[in-house]
N, C-alpha and C positions, 0 to 999 in steps of 0.2 A: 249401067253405072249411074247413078246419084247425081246431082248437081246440087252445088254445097250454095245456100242462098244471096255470098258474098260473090259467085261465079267463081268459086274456086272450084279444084276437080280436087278430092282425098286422094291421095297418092298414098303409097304408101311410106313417103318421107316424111309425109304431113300426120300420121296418127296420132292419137293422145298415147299409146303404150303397144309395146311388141305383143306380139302374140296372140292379137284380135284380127280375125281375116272378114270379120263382119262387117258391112257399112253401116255407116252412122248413121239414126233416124234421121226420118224425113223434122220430125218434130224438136230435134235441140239444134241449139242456133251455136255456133263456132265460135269461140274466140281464140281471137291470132297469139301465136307465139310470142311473148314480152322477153329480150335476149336481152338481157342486164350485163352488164361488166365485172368482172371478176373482181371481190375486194381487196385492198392492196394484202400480199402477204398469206393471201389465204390457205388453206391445208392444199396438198395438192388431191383433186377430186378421186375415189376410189371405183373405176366403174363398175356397174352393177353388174351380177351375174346376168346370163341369156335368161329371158321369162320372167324379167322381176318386174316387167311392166315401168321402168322409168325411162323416162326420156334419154337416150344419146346423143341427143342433137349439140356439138361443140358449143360452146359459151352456156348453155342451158343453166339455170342453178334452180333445182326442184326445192330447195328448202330445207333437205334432210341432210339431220347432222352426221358427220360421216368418223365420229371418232372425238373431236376434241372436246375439252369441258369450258362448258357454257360460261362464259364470264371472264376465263382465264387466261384471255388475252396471248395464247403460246400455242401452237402448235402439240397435238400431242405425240408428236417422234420421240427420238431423241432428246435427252437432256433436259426435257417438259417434266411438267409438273399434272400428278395423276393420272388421269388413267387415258389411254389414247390410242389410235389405232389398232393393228393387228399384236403389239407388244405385250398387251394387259396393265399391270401397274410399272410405272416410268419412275426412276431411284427422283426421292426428293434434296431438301439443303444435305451438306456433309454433317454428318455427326459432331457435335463436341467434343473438341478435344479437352478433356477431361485433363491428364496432364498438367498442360498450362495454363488450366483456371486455377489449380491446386496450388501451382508453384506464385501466380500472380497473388492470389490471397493471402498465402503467407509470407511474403514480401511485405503486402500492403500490411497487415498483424504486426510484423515489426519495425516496420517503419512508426506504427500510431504504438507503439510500447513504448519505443525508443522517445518518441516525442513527448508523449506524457510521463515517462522518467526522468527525462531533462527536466522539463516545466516542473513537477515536485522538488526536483531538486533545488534550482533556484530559488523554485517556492522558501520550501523548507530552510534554506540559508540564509534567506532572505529576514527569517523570524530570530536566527539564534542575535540573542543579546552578549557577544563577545565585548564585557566590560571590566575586566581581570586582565591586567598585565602582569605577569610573570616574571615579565626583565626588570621589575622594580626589586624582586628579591633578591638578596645579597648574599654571600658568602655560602651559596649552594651546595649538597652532598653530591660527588661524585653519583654519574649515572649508572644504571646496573641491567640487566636484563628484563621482558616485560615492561609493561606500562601502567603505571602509577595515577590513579584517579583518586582526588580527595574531593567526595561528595556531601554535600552540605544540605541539611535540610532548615529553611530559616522560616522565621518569624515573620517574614515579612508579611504587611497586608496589604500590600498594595496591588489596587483594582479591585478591592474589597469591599462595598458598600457597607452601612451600615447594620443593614439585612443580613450581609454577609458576615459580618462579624458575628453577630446575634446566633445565629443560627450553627456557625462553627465553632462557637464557643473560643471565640481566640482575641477576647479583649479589644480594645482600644490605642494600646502603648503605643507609642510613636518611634521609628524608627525601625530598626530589626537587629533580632540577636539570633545565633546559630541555637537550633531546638535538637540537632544530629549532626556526628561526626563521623563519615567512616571511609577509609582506604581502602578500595579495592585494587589487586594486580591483581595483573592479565597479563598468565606467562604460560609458557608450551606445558608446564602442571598442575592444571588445571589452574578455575580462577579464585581468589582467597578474599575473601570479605573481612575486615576487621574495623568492629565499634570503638571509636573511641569517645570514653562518656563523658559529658561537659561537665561534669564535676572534675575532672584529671584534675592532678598539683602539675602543674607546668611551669617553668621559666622562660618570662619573656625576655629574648634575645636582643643585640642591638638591630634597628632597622630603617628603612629608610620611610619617611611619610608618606603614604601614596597619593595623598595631595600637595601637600608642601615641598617631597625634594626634599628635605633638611634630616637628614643623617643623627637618630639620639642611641644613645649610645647604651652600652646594656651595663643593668646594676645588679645582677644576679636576684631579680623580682621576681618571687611566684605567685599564681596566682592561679583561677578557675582555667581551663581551654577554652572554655566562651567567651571571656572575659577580653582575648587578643582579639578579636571579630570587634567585637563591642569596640574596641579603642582606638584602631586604623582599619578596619573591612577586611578581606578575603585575603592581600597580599601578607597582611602582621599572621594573620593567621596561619599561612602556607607557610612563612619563614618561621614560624611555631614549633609546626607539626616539623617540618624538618628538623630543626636544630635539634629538638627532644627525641626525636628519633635515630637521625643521622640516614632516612630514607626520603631518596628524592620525589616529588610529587611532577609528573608531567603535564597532567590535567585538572583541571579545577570545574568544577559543576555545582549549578545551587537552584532550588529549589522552594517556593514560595509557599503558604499553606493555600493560597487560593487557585495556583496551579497543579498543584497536588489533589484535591478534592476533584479537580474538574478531568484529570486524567481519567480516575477513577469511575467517575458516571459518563465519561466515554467512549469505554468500552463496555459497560454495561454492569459495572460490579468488579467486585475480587472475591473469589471464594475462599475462608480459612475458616480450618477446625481448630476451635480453641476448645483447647484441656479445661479449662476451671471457666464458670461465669466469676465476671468482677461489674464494679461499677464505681466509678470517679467522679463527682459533680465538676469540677474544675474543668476535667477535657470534656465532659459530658458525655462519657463511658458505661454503657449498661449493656452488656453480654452475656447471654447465656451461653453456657456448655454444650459444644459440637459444633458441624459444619454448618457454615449461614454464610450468604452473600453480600458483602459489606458496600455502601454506596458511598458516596465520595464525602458526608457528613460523618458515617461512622468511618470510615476508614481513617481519617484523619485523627478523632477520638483514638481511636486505637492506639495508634504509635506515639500519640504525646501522653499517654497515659502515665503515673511514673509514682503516684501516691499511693495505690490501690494494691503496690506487691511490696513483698518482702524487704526486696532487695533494691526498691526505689530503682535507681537510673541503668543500672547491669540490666534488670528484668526488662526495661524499656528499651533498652538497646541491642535486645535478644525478638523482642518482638519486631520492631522497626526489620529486623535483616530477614525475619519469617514473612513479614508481611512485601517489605521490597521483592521479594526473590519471589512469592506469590505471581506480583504482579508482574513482574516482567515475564515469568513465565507465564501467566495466560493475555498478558498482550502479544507476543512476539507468535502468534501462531497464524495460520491462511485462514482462519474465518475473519481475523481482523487486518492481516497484512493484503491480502486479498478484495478486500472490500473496500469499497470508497466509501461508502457511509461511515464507516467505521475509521478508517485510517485517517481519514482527515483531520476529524474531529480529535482523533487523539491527538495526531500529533500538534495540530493547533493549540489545543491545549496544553502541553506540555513544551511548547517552542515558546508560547506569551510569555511565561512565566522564568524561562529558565536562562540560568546566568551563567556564561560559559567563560573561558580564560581567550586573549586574544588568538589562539594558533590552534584552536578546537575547531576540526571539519564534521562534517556530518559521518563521515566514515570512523572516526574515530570514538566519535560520540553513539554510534550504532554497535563499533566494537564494545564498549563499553555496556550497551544496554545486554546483547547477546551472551557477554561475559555474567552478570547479575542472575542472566534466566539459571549457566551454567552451576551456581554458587548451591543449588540446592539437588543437583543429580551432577551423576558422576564420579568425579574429580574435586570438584567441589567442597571448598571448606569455611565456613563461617566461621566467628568467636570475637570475642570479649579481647580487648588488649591486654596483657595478662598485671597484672596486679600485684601489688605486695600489704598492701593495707591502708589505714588511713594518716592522713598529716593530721597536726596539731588542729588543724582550723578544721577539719573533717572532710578538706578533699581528698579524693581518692591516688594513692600513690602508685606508678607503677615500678612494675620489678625490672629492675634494668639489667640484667642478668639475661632474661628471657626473653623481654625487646630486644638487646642485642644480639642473641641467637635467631629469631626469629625476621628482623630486620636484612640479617646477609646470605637467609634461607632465600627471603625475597627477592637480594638482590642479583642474587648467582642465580634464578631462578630454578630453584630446587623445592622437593615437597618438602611440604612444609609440615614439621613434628611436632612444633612445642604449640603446647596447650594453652588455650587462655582461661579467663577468671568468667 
């Protein structure tokens, strides 16, 4: 036997590995067993198979990794992460549940819908110019079926720079006079549009000032239907349109030439095919024959046009109801309702502008737009107020005969038969 140089004797408890029965040269020098401390937590050790030459010696730590992954701070048993003992691969996090991200996302969707339909809304209420009191008008026709809008298209220029004038060809005149007149109901048969032309023979009724309060009394005066706009604003005018009719008006709406123009390049255009080219210096009118995309300068040309036909202000007020009913149907669709670039813009522009009666909501004023698209499909019927010929002074008379028929089709809300001019 050997004598190991530290006077140790090799036992064989002392060997570097099982399974060597050889003694150690005389020529390598020993060093002693280094027994370290187990680290806190550590894997529990895997012994080595018989002949695999490692150390058994209790506390021993050779070095080699017995299973877990490097870095990973976990055991690899149980509940670990990768790969790890005798198991193979050890289940990692739970799956997503799919489910209730689905359900949490669409929550959150209408929570931010609901929030920015609010905020529009507001918005948008926030713009309408409710400056039409209604309760000034006196001596009112019994109410009837559907809802009665008397839509005004004015003269107004205001917010119109001088640029603007120029360019829309709409003068300088101070003040504002009504350029369109027209009744729409909105009743369960379908919705009926009717123009009524500012040349009409009308008689101005008695009425109240809507400035003054002071009560004048009526002298059986006739005179143009613009003419009542022109001498007490929007209230002489409703109590006009009533009294000549004997149909009540529930809504009042009006409309500027500089919020009209800007509607139009809002959405991008109106597309209309016109039957004949014409041309009018006055609106600044030059169209050729067929479909074209009208921008918020010609559109406006368009519908004031009125020297350029026949028939002067009928022909214009035949145009005006093809071109409204254009527009609202290619505004009211999801590429503009839908979009924010687009929706904004319109309706900002059409909210600066527009003059509403005091008890007008936005619901009712949207009923009203959606009824306009309906005016031209469907159900849907336009026309002329129906006529009988002209007065002495060469305004246009109507036939009372078929306004009357016509008036309690409207108001019984019944379809409506009688033709206009």
């Amino acid at each position: 036997m050997s004598d190991w140089p530290d006077g140790r004797n090799g036992g064989p408890g002392e060997r570097y590995g099982q399974g060597s029965g050889s003694p150690r040269p005389e020529s390598a020098r020993a060093m002693p067993h280094v027994r370290r401390p187990a680290p806190p937590q550590s894997p529990p050790r895997i012994p080595p198979q018989q002949g695999q030459g490692y150390d058994e010696t209790p506390g021993y730590d050779s070095g080699y990794n017995t299973g877990q992954v490097y870095g990973g701070g976990n055991s690899g048993g149980q509940g670990g992460r990768g790969y790890g003992g005798d198991s193979g691969y050890v289940q990692g996090r739970p799956a997503p549940d799919w489910g209730r991200r689905i359900k949490v996302g669409a929550l959150t969707l209408v929570v931010v819908l609901l929030a920015v339909s609010i905020g529009t809304y507001f918005w948008a209420d926030g713009k309408l110019k409710r400056e039409v009191d209604l309760s000034k008008v006196i001596e009112r026709p019994s109410e009837g079926d559907g809802t009665n809008y008397l839509i005004v298209g004015s003269d107004s220029r205001e917010g119109m720079t001088a640029e603007d004038k120029k360019k829309l060809h709409t003068g300088s005149a101070e003040g504002k006079r009504t350029d369109s007149m027209m009744i729409l109901h909105d009743g369960s048969n379908g919705p009926t549009l009717i123009s009524l032309p500012r040349d009409s023979n009308v008689e101005i009724p008695s009425f109240v000032g809507s400035e003054s309060g002071k009560k004048f009394a009526g002298t059986g005066r006739t005179t143009k239907l613009n003419a009542a706009y022109a001498e007490d604003g929007p209230e002489l005018l409703v109590r006009t349109v009533e009294f000549n009719t004997g149909l009540r008006i529930d809504h009042y709406v009006e409309i500027g030439f500089g919020g009209f123009a800007k509607i139009v390049d809002a959405i991008g255009g109106v597309e209309l095919d016109i039957p004949k080219a014409f041309k009018d210096k006055k609106s600044g009118a030059d169209f050729q024959a067929g479909k074209q995309t009208l921008d918020g300068e010609q559109s406006l040309a368009f519908v004031r046009t009125r020297y350029a036909f026949a028939g002067s202000d009928l022909d214009r007020t035949k145009n005006q109801q093809k071109f409204l009913a254009a527009l609202a149907s290619q505004t009211a669709t999801p590429s503009t309702i839908l979009n924010p670039f687009k929706l904004y813009p319109t309706m900002g522009a059409g909210l600066d502008t527009l003059v509403v009666d005091k008890d007008m909501s936005l619901w009712s004023l949207g009923n009203m737009f959606f009824a306009m698209k309906g005016v031209t499909g469907g159900e849907g019927t336009s026309m002329n107020i129906p006529l009988s010929g002209q007065s002495v002074n060469g305004n246009l008379v109507w036939d009372k005969d078929k306004v009357k028929q016509l008036v309690e089709q409207l108001k019984n809300d019944e379809k409506v038969t009688v033709k206009g001019s």
